[in-house]
N, CA, C and O of each residue as an XYZ file, in Angstrom:
664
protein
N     -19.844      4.092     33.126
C     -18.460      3.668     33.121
C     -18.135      2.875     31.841
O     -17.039      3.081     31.320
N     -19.066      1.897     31.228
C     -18.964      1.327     30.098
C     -18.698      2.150     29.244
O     -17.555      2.025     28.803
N     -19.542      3.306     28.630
C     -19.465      3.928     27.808
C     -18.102      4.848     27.626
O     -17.590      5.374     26.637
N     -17.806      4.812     28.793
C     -16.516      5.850     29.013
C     -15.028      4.599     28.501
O     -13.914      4.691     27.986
N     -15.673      3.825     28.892
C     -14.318      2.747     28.472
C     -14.102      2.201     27.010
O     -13.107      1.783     26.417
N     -15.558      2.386     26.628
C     -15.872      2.138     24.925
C     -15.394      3.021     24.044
O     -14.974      2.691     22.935
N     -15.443      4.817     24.703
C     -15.290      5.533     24.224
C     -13.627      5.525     24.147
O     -13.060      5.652     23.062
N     -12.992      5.385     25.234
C     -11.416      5.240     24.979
C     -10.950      4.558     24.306
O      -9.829      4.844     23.885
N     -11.695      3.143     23.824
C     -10.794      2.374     23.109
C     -11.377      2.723     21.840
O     -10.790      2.169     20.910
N     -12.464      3.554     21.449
C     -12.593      3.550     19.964
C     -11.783      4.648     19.831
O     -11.211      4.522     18.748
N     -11.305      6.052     20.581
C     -10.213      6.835     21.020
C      -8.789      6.701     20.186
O      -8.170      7.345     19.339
N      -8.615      5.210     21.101
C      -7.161      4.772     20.335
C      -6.528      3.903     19.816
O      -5.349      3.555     19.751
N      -8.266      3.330     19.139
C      -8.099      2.398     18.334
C      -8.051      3.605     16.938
O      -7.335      3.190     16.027
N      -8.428      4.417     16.778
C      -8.945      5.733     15.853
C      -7.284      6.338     15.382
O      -6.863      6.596     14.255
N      -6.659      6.421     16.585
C      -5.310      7.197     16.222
C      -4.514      6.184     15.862
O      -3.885      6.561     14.873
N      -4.166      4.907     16.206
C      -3.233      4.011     16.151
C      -3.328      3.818     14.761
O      -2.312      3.738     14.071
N      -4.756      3.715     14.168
C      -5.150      3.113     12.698
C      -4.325      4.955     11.608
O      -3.952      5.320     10.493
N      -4.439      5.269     12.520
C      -4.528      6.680     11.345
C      -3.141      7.151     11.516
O      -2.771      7.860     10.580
N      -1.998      6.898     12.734
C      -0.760      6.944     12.623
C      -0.056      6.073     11.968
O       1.093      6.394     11.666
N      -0.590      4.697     11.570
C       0.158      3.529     10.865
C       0.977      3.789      9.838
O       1.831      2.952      9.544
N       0.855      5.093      9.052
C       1.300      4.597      8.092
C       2.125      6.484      8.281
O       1.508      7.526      8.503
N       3.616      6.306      8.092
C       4.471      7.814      8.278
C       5.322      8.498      7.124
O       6.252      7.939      6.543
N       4.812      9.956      6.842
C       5.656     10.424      5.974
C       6.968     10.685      6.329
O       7.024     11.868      6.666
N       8.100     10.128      6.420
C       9.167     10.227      7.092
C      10.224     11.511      6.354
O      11.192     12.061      6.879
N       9.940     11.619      5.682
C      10.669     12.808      4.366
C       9.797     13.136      3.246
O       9.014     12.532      2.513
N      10.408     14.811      3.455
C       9.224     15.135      1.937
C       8.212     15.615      1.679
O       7.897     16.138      2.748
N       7.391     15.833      0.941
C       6.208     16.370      1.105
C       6.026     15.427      0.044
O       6.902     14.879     -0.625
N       3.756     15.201     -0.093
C       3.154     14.714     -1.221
C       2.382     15.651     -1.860
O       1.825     15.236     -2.876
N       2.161     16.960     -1.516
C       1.728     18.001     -2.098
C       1.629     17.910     -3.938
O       0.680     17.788     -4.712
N       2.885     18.018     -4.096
C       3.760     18.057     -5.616
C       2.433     17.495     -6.652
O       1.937     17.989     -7.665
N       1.999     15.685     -5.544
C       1.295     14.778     -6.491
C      -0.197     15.459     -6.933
O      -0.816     14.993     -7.890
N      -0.662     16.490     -6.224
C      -1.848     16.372     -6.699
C      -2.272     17.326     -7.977
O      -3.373     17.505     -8.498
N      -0.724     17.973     -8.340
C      -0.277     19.033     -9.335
C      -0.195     18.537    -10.466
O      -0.474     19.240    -11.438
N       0.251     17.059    -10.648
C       0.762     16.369    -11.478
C       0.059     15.946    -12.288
O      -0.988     15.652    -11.712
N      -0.051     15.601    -13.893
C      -0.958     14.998    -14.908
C      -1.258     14.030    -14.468
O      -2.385     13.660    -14.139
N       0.590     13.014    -14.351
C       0.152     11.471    -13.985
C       1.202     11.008    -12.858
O       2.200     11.681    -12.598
N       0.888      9.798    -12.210
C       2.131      9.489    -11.209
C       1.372      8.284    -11.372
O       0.179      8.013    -11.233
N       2.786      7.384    -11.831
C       2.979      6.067    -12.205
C       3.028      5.326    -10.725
O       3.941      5.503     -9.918
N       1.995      4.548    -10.533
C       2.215      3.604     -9.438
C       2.968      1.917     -9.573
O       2.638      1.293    -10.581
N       3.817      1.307     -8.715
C       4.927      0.323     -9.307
C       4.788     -0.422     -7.138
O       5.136     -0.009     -6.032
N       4.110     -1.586     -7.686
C       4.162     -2.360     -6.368
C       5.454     -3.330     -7.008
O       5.565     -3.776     -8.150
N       6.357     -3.474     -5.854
C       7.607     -4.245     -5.923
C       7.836     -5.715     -4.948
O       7.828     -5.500     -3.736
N       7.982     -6.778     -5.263
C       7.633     -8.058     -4.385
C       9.036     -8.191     -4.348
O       9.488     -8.818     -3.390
N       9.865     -7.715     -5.223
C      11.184     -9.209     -5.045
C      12.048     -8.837     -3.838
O      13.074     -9.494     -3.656
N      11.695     -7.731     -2.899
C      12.583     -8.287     -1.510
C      11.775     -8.594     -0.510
O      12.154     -8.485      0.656
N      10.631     -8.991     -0.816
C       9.395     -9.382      0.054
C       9.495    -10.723      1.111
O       9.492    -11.789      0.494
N       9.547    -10.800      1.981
C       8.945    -12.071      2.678
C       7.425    -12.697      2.475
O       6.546    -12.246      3.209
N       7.149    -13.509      1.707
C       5.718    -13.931      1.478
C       5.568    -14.640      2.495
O       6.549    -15.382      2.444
N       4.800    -15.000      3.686
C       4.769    -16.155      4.573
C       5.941    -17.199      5.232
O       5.851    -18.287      5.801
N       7.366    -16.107      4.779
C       8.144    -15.847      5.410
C       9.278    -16.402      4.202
O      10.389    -16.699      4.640
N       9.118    -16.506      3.165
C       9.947    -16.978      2.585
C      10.112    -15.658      1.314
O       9.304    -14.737      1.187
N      11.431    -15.873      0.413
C      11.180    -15.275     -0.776
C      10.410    -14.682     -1.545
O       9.298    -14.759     -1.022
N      10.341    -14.109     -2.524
C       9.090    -14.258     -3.544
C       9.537    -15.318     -4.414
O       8.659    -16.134     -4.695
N      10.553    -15.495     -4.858
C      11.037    -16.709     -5.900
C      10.537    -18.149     -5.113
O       9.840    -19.045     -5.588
N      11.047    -18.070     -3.951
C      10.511    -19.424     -2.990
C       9.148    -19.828     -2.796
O       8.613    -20.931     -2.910
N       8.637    -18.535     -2.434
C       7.108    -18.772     -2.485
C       6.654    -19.042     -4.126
O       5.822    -19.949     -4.089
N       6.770    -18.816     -4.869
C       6.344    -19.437     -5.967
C       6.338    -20.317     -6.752
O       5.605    -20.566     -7.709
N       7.678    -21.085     -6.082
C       7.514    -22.050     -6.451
C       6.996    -23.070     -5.370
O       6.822    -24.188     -5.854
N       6.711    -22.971     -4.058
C       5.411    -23.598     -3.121
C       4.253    -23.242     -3.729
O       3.568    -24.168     -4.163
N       3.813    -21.989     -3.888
C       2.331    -21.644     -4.282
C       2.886    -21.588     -6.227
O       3.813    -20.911     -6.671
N       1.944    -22.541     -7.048
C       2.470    -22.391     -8.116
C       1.798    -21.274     -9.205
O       2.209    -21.151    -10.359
N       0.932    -20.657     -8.751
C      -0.224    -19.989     -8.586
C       0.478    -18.388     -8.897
O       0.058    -17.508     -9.649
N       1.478    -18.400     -8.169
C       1.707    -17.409     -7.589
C       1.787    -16.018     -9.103
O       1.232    -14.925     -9.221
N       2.687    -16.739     -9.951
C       3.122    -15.878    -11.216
C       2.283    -15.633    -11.952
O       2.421    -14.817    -12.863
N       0.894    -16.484    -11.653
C      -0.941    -15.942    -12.460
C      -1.321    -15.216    -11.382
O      -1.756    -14.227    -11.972
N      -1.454    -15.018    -10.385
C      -1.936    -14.265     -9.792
C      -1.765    -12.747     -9.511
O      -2.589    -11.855     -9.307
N      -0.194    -12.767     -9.581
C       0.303    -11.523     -9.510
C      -0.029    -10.284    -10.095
O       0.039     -9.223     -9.474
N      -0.418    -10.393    -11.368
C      -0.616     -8.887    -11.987
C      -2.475     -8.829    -11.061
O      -2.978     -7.765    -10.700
N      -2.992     -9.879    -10.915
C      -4.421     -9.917    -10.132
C      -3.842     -8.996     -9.093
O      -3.908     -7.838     -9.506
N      -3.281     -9.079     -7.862
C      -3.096     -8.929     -6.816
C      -2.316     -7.316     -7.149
O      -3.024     -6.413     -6.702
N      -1.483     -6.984     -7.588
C      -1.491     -5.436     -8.071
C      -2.166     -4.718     -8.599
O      -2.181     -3.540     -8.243
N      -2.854     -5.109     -9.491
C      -4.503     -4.471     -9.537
C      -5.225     -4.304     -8.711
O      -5.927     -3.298     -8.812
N      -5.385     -5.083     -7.652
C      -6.084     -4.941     -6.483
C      -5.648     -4.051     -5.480
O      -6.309     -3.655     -4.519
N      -4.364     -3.735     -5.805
C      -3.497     -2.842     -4.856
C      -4.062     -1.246     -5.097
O      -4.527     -0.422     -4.310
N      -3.763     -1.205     -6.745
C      -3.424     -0.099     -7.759
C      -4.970      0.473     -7.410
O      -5.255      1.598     -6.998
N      -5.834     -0.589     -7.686
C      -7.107      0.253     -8.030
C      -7.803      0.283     -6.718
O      -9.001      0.290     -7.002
N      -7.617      0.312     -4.941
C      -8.334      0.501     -4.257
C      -7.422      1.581     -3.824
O      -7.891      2.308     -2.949
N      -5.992      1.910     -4.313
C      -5.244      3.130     -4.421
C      -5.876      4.390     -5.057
O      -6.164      5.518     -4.658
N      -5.955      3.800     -6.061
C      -7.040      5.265     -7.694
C      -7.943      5.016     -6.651
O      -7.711      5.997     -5.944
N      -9.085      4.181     -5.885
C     -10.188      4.636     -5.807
C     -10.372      5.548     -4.779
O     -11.276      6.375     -4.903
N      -9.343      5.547     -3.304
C      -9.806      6.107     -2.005
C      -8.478      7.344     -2.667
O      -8.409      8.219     -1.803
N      -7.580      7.645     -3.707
C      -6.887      8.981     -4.114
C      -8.067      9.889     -4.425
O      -8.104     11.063     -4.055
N      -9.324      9.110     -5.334
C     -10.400     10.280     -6.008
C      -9.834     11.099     -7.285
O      -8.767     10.671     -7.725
N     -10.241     11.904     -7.757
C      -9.363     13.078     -8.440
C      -7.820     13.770     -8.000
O      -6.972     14.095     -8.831
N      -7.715     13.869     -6.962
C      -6.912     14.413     -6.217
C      -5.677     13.966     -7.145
O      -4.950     14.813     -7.665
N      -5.527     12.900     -7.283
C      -3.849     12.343     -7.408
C      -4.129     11.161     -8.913
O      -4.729     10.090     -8.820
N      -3.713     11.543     -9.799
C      -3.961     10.518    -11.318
C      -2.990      9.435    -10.993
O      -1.914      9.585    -11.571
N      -3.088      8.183    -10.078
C      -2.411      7.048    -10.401
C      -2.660      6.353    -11.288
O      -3.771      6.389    -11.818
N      -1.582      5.438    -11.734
C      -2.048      4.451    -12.804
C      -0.483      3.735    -13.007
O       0.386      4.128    -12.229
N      -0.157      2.828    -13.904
C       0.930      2.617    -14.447
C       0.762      2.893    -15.775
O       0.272      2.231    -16.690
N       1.415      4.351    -15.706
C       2.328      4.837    -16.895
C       3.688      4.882    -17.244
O       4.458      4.986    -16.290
N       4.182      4.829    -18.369
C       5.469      5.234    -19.284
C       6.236      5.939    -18.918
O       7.368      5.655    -18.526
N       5.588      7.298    -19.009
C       6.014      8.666    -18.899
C       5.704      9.601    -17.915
O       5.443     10.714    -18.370
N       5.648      9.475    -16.577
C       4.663     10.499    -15.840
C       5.937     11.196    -14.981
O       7.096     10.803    -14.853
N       5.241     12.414    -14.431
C       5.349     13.779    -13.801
C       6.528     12.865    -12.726
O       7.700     13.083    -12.418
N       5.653     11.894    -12.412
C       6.363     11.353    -10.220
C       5.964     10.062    -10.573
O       5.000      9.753    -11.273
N       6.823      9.294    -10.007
C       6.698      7.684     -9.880
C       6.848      7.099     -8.288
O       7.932      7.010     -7.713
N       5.513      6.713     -7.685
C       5.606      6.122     -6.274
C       5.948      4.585     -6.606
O       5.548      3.944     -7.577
N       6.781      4.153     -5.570
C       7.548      3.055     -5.915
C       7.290      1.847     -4.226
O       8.071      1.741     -3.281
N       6.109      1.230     -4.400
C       6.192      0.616     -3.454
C       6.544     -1.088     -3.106
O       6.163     -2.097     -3.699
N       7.415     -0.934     -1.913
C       8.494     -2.166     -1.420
C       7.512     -2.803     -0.571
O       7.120     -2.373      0.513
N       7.188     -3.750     -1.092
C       6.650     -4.775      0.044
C       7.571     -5.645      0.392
O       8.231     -6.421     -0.298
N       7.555     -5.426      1.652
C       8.673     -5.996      3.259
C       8.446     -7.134      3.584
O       9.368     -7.941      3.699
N       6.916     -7.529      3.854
C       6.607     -9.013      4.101
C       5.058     -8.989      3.960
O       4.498     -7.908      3.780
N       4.355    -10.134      4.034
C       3.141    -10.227      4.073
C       2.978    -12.004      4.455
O       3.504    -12.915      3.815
N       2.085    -12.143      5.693
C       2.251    -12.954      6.106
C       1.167    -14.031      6.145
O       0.343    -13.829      5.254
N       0.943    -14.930      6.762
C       0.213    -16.096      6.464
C      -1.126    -15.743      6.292
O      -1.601    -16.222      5.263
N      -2.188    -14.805      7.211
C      -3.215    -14.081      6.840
C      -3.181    -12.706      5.869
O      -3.983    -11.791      6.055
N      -2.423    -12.680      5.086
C      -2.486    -11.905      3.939
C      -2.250    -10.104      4.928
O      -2.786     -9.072      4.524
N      -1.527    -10.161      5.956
C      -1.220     -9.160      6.516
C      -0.196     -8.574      5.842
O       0.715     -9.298      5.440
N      -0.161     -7.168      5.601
C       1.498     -6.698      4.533
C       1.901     -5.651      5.494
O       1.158     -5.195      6.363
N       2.918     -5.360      5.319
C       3.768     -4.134      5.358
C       4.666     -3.957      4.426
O       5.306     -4.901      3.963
N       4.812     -2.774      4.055
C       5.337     -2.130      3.026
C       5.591     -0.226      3.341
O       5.024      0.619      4.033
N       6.815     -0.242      2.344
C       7.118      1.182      2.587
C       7.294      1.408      0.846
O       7.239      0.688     -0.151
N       7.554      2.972      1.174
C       7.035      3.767     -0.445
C       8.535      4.920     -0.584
O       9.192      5.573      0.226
N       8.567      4.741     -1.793
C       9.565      6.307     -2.120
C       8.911      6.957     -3.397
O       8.550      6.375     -4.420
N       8.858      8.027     -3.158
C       8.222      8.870     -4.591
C       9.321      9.344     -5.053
O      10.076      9.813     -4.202
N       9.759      9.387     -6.437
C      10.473     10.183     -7.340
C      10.026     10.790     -7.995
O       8.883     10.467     -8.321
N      10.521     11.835     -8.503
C      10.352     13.092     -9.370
C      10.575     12.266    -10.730
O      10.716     11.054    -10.893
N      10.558     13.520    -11.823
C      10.301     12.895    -13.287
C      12.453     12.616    -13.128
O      12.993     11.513    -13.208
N      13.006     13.617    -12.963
C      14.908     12.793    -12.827
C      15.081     12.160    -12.023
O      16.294     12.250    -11.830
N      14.476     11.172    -10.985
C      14.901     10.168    -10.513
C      15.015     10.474     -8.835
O      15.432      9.646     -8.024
N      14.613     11.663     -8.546
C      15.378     12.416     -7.498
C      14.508     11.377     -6.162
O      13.729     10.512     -6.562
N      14.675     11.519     -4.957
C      13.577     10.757     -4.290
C      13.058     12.225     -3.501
O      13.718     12.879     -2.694
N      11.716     12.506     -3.985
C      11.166     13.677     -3.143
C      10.501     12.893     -1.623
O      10.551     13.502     -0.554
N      10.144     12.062     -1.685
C       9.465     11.946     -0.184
C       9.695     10.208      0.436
O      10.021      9.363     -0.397
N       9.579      9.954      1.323
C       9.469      8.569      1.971
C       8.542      8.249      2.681
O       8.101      9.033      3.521
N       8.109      7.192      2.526
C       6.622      6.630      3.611
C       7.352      5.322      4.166
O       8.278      4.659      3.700
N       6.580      5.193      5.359
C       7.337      3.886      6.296
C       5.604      3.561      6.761
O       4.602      4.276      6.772
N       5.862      2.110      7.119
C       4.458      1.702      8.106
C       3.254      1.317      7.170
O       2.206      1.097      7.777
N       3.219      1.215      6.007
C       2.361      1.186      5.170
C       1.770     -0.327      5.108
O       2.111     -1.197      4.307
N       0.626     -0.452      6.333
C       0.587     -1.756      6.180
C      -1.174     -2.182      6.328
O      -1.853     -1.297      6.847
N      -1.585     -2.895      6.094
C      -3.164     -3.184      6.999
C      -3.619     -5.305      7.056
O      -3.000     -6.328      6.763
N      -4.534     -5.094      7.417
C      -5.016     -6.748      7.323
C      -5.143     -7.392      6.245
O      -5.373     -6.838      5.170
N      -5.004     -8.695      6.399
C      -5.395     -9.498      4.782
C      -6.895    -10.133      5.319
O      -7.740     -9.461      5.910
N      -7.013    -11.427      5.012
C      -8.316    -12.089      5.152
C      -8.690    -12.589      6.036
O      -8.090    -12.392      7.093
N      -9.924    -13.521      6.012
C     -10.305    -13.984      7.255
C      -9.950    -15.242      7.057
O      -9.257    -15.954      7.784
N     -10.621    -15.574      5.700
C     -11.158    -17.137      5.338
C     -10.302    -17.452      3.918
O      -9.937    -16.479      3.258
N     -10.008    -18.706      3.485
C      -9.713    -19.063      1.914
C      -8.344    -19.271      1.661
O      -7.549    -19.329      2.599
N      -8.011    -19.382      0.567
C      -6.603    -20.221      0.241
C      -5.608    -19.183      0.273
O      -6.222    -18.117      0.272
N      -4.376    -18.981      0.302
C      -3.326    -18.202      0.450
C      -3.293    -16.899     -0.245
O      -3.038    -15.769      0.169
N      -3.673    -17.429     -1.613
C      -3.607    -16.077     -2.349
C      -4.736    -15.486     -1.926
O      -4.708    -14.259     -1.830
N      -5.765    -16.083     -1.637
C      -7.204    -15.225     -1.787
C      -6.725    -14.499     -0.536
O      -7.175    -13.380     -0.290
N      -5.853    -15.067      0.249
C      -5.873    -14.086      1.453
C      -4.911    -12.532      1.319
O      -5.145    -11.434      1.824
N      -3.686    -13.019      0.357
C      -2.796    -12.178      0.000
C      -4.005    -10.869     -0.967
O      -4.123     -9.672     -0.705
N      -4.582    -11.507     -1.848
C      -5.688    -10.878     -2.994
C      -6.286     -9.364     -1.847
O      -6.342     -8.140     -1.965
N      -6.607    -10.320     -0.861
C      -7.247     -9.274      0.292
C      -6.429     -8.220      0.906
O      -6.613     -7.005      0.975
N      -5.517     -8.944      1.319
C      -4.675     -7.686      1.641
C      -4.079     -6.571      1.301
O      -3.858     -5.529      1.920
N      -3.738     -7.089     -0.260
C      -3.404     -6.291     -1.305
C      -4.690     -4.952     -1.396
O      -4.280     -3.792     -1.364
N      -6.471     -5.258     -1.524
C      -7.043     -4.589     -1.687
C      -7.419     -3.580     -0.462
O      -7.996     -2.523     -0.717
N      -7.030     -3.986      1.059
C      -6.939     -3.371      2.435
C      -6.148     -2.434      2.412
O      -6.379     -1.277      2.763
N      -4.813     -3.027      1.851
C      -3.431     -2.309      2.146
C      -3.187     -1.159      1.426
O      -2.361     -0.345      1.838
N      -4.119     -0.898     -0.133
C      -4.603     -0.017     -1.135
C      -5.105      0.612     -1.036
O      -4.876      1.717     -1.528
N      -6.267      0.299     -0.239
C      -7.071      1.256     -0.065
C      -6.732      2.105      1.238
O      -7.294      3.200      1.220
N      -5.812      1.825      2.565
C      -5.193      2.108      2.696
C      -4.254      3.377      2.967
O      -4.241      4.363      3.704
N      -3.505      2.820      1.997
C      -2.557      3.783      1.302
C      -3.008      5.246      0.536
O      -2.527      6.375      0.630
N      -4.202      4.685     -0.299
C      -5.055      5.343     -0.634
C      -5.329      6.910      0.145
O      -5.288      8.055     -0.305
N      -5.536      6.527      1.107
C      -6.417      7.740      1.990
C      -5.468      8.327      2.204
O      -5.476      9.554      2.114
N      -4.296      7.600      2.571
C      -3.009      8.400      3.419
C      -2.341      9.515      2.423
O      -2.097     10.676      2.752
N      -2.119      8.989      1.265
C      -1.697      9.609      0.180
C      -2.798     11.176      0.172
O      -2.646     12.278      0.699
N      -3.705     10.691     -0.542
C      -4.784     11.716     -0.586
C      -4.839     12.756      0.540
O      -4.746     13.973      0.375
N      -5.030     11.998      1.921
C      -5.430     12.940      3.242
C      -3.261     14.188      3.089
O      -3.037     15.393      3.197
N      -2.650     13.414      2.916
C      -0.966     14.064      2.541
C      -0.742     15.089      1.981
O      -0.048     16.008      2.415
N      -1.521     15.025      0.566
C      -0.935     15.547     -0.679
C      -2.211     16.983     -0.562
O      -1.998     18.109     -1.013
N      -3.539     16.530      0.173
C      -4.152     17.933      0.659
C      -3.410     19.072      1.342
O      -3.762     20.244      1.474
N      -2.345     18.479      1.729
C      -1.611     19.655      3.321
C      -0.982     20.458      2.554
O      -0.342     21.395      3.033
């Protein structure tokens, strides 16, 4: 009976984690065609721990050194779980530009965030909603945000990739 009850909750603990995050419009196919697709994390309509991003930074003073840290951490556990499949990076000039809105992220470095991809004219080919995962356990605010950023990336990561296969 244990095993049967273990087995259900790893069941739908398995789907809940793997529905989190929804292509709501669109296809991601396009991306894995593409030379390059410029990745662009966006804070300024964010709730940080429930406040602003302008507000929170000036509580955490930290905040405006840390930042390009904490998108790197986003960007590159993004490139790492995409693989070949999909050339992210922040570029100039590329094919598709994914454009992601972070919504809030909260006292344990928990985020949610949603995504729009554009084409090279601006067009919006697809939408993602739900794009969210855990921040930290332990440590000071940012280190927890730092974490989440690299959860929420990697992430995104798979979803993109596991997408743009179909």
């Amino acid at each position: 009976m244990k095993k049967l009850i273990l087995s259900l909750l790893l069941v739908v603990a398995t789907i809940s984690s793997a529905s989190a995050q929804l292509l709501v419009e669109g296809s991601l196919t396009p991306l894995r065609k593409a030379d390059r697709v410029n990745l662009k994390i966006d804070f300024s309509e964010a709730m940080i721990h429930g406040m602003s991003e302008s507000a929170f930074a000036k509580y955490e003073t930290d905040w405006d050194v840390d930042k390009p840290v904490i998108v790197g951490y986003f960007l590159s556990e993004t490139r790492q779980k995409c693989g070949d499949l999909i050339n992210l990076g922040t570029y100039e000039n590329a094919e598709y530009e994914i454009r992601v809105n972070v919504i809030s992220i909260n006292e344990k470095g928990n985020y949610v965030c949603e995504a729009d991809v554009y084409d090279a004219e601006g067009k919006v080919i697809a939408k993602i909603k739900d794009i969210s995962a855990k921040g930290g356990h332990f440590g000071t605010k940012l280190n927890l945000i730092k974490d989440g950023a690299r959860h929420t990336g990697a992430a995104f990561g798979k979803f993109l990739k596991n997408r743009a296969k179909r």
